[in-house]
C-alpha positions in Angstrom: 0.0 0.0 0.0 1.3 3.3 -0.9 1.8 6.2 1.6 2.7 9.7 2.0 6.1 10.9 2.7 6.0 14.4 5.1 8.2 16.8 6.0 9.8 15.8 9.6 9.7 17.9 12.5 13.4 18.0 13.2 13.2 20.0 16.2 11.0 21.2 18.8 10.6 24.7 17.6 10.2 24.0 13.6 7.2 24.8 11.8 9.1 24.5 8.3 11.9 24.3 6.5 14.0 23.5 3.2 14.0 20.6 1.4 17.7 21.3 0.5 18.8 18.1 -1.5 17.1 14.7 -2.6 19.8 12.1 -2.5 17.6 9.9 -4.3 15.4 10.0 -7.5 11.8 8.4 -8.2 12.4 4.8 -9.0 14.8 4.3 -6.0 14.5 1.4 -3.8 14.5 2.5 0.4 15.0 0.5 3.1 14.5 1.8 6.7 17.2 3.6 8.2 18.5 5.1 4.4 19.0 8.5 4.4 16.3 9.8 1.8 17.2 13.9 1.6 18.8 16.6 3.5 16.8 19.3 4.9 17.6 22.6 6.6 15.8 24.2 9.4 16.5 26.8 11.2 19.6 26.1 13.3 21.7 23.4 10.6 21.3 21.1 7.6 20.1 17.4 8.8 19.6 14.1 7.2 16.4 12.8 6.7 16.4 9.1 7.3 13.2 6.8 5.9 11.2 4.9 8.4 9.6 2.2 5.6 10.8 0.1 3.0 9.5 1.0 -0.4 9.9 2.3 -3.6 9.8 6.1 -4.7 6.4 6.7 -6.8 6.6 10.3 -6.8 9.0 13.4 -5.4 6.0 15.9 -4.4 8.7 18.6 -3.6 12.1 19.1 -5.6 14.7 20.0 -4.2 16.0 23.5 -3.0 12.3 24.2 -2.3 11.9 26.7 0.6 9.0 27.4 3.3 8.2 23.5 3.1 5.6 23.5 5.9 6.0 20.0 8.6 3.7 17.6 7.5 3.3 18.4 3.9 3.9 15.4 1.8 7.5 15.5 -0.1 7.0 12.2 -1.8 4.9 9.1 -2.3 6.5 5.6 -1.3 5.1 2.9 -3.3 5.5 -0.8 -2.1 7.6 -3.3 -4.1 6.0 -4.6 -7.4 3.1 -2.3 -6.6 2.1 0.0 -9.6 3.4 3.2 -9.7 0.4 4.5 -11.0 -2.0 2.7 -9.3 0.0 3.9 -6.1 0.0 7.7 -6.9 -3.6 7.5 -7.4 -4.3 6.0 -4.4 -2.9 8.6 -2.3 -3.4 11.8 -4.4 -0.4 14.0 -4.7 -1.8 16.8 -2.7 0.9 19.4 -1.6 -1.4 20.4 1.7 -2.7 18.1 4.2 -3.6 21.1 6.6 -5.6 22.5 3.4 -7.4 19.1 2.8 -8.2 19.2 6.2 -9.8 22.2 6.5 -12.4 21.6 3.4 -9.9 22.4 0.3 -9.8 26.8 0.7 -8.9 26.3 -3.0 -11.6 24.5 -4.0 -14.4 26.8 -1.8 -12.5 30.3 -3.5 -13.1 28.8 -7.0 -17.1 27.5 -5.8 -17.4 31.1 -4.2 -15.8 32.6 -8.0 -18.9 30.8 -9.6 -21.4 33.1 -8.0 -23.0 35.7 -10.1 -20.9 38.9 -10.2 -24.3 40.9 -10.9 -25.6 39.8 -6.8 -23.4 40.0 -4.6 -24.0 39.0 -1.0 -25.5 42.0 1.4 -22.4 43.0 3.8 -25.0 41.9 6.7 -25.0 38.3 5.6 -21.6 37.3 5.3 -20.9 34.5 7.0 -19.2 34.6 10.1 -17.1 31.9 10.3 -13.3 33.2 10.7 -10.5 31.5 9.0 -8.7 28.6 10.4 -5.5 30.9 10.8 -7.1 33.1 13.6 -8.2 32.5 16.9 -10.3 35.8 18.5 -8.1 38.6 18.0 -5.0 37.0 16.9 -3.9 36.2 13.4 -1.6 33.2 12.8 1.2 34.3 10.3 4.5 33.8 9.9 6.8 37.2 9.9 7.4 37.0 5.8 3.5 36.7 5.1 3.0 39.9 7.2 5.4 41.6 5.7 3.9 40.2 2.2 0.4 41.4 3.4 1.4 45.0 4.3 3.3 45.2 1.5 0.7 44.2 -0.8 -2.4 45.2 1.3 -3.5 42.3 2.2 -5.6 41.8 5.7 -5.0 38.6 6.7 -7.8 38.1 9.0 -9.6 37.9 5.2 -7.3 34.8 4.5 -6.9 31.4 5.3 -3.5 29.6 5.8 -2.5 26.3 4.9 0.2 26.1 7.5 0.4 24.1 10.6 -2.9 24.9 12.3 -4.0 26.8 9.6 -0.9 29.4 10.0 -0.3 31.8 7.0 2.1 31.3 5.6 4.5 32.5 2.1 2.6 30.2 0.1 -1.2 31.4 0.7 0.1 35.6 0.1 0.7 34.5 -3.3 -2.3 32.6 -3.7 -4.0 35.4 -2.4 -2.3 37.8 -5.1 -2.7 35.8 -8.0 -6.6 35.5 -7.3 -7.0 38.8 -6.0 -8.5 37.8 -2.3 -8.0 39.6 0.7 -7.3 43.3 -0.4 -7.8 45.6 2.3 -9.4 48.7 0.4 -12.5 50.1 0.7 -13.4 49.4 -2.5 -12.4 45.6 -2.1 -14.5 45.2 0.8 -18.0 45.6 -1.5 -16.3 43.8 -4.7 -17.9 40.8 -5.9 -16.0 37.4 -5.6 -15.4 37.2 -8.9 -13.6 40.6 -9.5 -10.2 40.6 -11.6 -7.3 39.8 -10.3 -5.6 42.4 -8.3 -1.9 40.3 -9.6 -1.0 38.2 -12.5 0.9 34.9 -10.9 3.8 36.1 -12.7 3.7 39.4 -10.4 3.1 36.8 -7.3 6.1 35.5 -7.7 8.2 38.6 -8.3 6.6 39.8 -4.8 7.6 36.9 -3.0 11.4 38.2 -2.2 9.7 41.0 -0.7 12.3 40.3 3.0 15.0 41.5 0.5 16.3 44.9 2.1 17.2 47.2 0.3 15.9 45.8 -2.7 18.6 44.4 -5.5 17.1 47.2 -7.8 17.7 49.8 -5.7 19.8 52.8 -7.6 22.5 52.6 -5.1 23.7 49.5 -6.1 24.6 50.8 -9.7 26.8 53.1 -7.7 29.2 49.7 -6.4 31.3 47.0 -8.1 29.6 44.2 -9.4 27.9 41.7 -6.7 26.6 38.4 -6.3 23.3 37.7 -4.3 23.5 35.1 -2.3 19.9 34.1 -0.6 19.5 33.8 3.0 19.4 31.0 4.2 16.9 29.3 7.1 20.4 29.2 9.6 21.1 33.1 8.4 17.5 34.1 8.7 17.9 32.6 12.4 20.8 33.9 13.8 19.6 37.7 12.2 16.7 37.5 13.9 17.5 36.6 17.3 20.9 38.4 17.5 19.0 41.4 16.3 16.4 41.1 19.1 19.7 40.4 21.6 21.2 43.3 20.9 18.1 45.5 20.7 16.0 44.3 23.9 18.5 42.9 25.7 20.4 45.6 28.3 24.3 43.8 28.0 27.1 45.2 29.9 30.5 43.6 29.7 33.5 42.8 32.3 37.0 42.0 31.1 39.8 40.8 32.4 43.3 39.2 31.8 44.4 36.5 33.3 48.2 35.0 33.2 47.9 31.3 31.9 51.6 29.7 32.3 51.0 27.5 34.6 47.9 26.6 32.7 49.9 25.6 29.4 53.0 23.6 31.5 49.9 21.5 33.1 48.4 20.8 29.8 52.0 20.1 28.2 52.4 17.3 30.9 49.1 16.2 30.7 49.3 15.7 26.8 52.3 14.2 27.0 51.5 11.3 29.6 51.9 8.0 28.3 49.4 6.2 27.2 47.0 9.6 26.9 44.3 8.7 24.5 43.2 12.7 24.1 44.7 16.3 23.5 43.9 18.6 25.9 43.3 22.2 24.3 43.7 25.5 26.1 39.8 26.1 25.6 39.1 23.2 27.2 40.3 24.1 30.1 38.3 27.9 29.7 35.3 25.5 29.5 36.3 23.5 33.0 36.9 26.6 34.5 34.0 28.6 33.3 31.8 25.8 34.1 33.3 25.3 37.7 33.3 29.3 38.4 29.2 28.9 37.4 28.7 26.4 40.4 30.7 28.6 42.4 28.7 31.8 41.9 25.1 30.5 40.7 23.8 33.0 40.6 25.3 34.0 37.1 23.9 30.5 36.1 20.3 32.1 35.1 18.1 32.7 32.6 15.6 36.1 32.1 12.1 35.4 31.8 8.8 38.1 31.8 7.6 36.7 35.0 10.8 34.9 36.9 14.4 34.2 36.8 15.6 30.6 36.1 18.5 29.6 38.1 19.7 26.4 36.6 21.2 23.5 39.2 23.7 22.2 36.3 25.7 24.4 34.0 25.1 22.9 30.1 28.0 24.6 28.3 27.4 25.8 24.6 30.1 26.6 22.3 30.1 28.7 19.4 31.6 26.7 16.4 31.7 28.8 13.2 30.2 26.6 10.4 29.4 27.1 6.4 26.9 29.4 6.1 26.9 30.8 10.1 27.1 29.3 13.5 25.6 27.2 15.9 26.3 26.1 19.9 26.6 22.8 20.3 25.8 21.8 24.3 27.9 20.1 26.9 25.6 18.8 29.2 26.4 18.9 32.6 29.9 20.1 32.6 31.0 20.8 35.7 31.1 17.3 36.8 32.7 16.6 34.2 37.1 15.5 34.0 39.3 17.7 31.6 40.1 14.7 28.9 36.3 13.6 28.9 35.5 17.5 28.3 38.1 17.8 25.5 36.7 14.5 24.1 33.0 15.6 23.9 34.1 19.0 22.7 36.0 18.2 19.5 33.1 15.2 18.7 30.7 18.0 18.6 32.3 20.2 17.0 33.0 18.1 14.3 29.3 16.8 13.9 28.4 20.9 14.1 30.8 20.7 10.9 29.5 17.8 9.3 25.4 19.3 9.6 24.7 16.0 11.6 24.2 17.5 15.2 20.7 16.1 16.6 18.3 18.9 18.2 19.3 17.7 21.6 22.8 18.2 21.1 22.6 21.7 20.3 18.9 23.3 22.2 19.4 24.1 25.7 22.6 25.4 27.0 22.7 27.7 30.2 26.1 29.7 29.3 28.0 29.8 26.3 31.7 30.3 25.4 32.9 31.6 22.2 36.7 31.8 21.3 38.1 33.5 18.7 41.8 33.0 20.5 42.8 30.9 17.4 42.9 33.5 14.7 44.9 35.6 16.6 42.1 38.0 18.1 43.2 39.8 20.8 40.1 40.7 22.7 36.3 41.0 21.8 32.9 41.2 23.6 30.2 38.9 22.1 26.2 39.0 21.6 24.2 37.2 24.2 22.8 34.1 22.7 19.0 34.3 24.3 17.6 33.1 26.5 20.9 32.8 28.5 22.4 35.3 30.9 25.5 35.4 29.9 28.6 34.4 27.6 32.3 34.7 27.6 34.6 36.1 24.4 38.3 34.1 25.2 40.8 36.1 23.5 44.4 34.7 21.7 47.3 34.0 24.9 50.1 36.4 23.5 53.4 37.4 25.4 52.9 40.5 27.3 55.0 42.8 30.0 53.5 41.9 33.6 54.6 43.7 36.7 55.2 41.0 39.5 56.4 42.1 43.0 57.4 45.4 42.0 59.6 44.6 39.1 58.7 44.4 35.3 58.6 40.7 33.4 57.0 38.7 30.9 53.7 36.2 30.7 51.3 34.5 28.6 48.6 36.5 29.2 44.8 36.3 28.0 41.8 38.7 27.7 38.5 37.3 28.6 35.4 39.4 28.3 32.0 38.5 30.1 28.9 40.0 28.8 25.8 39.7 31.1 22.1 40.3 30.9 21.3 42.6 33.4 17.5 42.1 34.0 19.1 38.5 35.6 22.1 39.1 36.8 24.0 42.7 38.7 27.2 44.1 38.2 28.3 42.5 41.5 27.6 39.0 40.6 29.3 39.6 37.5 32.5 40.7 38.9 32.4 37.7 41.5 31.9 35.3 38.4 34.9 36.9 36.7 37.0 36.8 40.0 36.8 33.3 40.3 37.4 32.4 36.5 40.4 34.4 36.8 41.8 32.2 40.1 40.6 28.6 38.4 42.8 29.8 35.1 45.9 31.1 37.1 45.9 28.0 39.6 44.5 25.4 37.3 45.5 22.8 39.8 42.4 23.4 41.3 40.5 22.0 38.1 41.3 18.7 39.5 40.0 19.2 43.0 
């Protein structure tokens, strides 16, 4: 029996997403477990593994399409030495199941289209029912449909999406454009059904890159060398978005410090070079001991802002910044500061190379109560960094460089490095701050204490 392929939820939070790549073509035999496509949701580009054996009847969705909302078919699996035909036709090759579910919208605009243009409908008895995409007051939408709407005049309480739970969505602006529903005008309001279309599809489509700021047309551009336009993607769309509102609603004020790491790099040395080591102990991994340990120490720097409470976390769960193609993304150490040095370092370079490799699971990067970004390794001397939300706090980790210390009155030399803390301040006060950088400080230039 044939069956409907849809497009996974690959993480808590996704609502859709981009069918980036088909790694297999109609025809294709697939047994469970084989990896079918690769799609990309917000946070990074993941493998999308089949669940039942089968054939491949029929791609519903090609390849590099965007906006692919969870749960809309992609594909048709047919069983082996059933009928392709016979198997398509059996399931339909609808590209909406939230649409069929809601009584076909298509199908009722083209009924209501049939109605005679010369009677239309007294305003008094219009039906009343509201579209699936709002709920009392509130309309459903996602941010690019309302920026579609207002751009084109649309009012979406008029509409009705074929997203999850009947959200608006890209898809159903356009369909709205090409048949010339949901104008907000006056004169729309009294129009019959049948009215002409307010945008040819072609027009529809040339609307749709409407999140394009300034626009590609725009004069000033004939004023620079040539460029190349390179689309956003989901990941970019992301990390804009919510470093944006970071930096905007979020009140940050940053402590720095240096701290003198010799005796830091002699212990790893002689840790490193232990016989019979089975790891290689970097100088970040003992930032993320440290950071984690100083957390415990002064918990209340461990914390999260919310509207109605602070969090104040019992374990720290460490997320790293590791720069990837196309932006970045913090993979989590769970429960770090109970964790050893080498196991640390271990768990640190695995995810980091699965961040690399776009096969990090949602678990392994969602979460996190403090994250550390170094930029130490390309030589950056010191930098303050963005608050990943909802956390409180995050820590920039500079490049260790030879500097002239004063010790006991007379002038020398040390491996020094800069380490800047940024803090939210709704959740946690300049004091606690300064206590958290105090003790991050003494756990670097003592690191024997790591192993207490």
């Amino acid at each position: 029996m044939a069956i409907k392929i849809l497009m996974p939820a690959l993480s808590p939070t996704m609502t859709e997403g981009t069918l980036a790549k088909w790694l297999l073509k109609e025809g294709d035999s697939v047994a469970s477990g084989d990896v079918m496509a690769e799609i990309e949701t917000d946070k990074a580009t993941m493998e999308f593994e089949a669940v039942d054996e089968g054939i491949i009847a029929k791609i519903l969705i090609e390849g590099g399409t965007e906006g692919v909302a969870v749960n809309e078919p992609i594909a048709i699996l047919a069983e082996e030495g059933e009928d392709i035909e016979t198997a398509i036709a059996s399931v339909g090759d609808s590209k909406s199941e939230a649409a069929a579910a809601k009584g076909s919208e298509p199908a009722k605009m083209e009924k209501a289209a049939e109605k005679p243009a010369s009677k239309p409908e007294p305003a008094a008895e219009k039906p009343t029912e509201k579209p699936a995409a709002s709920s009392g007051d509130r309309i459903f939408a996602s941010p690019l449909a309302r920026r579609m709407a207002e751009n084109e005049g649309l009012d979406l309480a008029k509409l009705s999406g074929s997203g999850p739970h009947g959200r608006i969505v890209k898809r159903d602006i356009e369909d709205a454009l090409s048949s010339g529903a949901g104008k907000a005008t006056a004169a729309s309001d009294t129009a019959p059904v049948d009215a002409p279309k307010a945008a040819a599809p072609a027009a529809a489509k040339a609307a749709a890159p409407a999140e394009a700021v300034p626009s590609a047309d725009d004069p000033i551009f004939k004023m620079l060398p040539e460029a190349e336009a390179v689309p956003h993607s989901n990941m970019r769309k992301t990390i804009a978005k919510r470093l944006t509102e970071s930096a905007r609603d979020i009140p940050h004020f940053t402590l720095q410090v240096d701290v003198e790491i010799d005796k830091l790099l002699a212990m790893r040395k002689q840790l490193n070079e232990r016989d019979g080591a089975d790891y290689k102990i970097s100088v970040n991994d003992f930032v993320i001991k440290a950071t984690a340990l100083a957390l415990t120490r002064v918990p209340d720097c461990n914390v999260a802002y919310t509207d109605s409470a602070i969090l104040k976390f019992k374990k720290v769960d460490m997320a790293m910044a590791v720069a990837i193609d196309g932006g970045l993304i913090t993979p989590i150490i769970k429960d770090c500061a109970s964790k050893g040095l080498a196991t640390i370092s271990k768990e640190a370079k695995a995810l980091a190379a699965k961040a690399r490799d776009g096969k990090l699971s949602p678990e392994e990067y969602q979460g996190g109560t403090f994250t550390i970004s170094n930029l130490g390794m390309f030589g950056v001397k010191t930098f303050t960094s963005i608050i990943n939300p909802p956390q409180g706090g995050i820590l920039s980790v500079g490049a260790g460089e030879q500097r002239p210390v004063v010790k006991d009155g007379a002038l020398g030399m040390a491996t020094v490095m800069s380490l800047s803390l940024a803090v939210d301040h709704r959740c946690i006060d300049g004091a606690s701050g300064a206590a958290l950088v105090k003790e991050l400080k003494a756990l670097i230039e003592d690191p024997i204490a790591l192993m207490l």
